[in-house]
C-alpha positions in Angstrom: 84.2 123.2 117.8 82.2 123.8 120.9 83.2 122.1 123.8 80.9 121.9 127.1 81.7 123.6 130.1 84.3 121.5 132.5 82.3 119.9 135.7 85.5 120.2 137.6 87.6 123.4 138.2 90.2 121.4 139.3 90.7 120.0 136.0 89.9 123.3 133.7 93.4 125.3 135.3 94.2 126.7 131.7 91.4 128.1 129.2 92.2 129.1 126.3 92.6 126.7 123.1 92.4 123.1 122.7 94.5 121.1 120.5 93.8 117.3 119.9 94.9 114.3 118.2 93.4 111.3 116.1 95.4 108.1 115.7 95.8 107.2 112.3 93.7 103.9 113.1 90.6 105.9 114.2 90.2 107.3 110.6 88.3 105.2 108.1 86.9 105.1 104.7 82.9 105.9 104.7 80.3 103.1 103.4 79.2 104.5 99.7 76.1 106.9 100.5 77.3 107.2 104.6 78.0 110.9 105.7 81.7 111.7 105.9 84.4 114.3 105.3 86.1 114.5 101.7 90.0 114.5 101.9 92.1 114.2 99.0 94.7 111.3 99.0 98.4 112.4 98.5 100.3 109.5 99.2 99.8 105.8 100.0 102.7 104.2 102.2 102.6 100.6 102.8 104.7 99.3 105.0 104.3 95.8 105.3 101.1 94.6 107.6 99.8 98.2 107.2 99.6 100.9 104.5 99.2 104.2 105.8 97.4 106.5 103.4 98.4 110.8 103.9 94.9 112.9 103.4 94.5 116.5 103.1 92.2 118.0 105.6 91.7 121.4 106.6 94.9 122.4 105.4 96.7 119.7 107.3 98.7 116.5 106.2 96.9 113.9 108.4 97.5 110.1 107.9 94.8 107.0 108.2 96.4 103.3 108.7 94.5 100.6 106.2 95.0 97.2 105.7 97.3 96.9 102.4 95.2 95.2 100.6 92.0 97.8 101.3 94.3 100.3 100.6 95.6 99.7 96.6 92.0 101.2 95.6 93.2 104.5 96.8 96.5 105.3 94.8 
């Protein structure tokens, strides 16, 4: 993934790699027909007022919080 050039020097002390997270909450399920990325489910955890659903991406286990009842579809 490129990334642009830092505006600050100050803040840009270490190049190299970057490593970054997503919170389960900021991944969701595309609209039918709406571009997206294709993950395989593995396993569907609910846990009370959530269900959080385990996706394979890119050869990592990542997870994506759903409301339970949004979430049965899926196993």
């Amino acid at each position: 993934m490129a990334l642009p050039r830092c505006s600050s020097p100050a803040r840009c002390t270490r190049p190299g790699r970057v490593v970054f997270g997503i919170r389960p909450e900021n991944i969701c399920l595309a609209a039918p027909g709406a571009p997206g990325l294709a993950a395989p489910v593995r396993l569907r955890e609910t846990l009370g007022a959530d269900t959080l659903v385990w996706l394979d991406f890119g050869g990592q286990r990542i997870s994506m919080r759903m409301d339970p009842a949004r979430a049965r579809p899926l196993a």
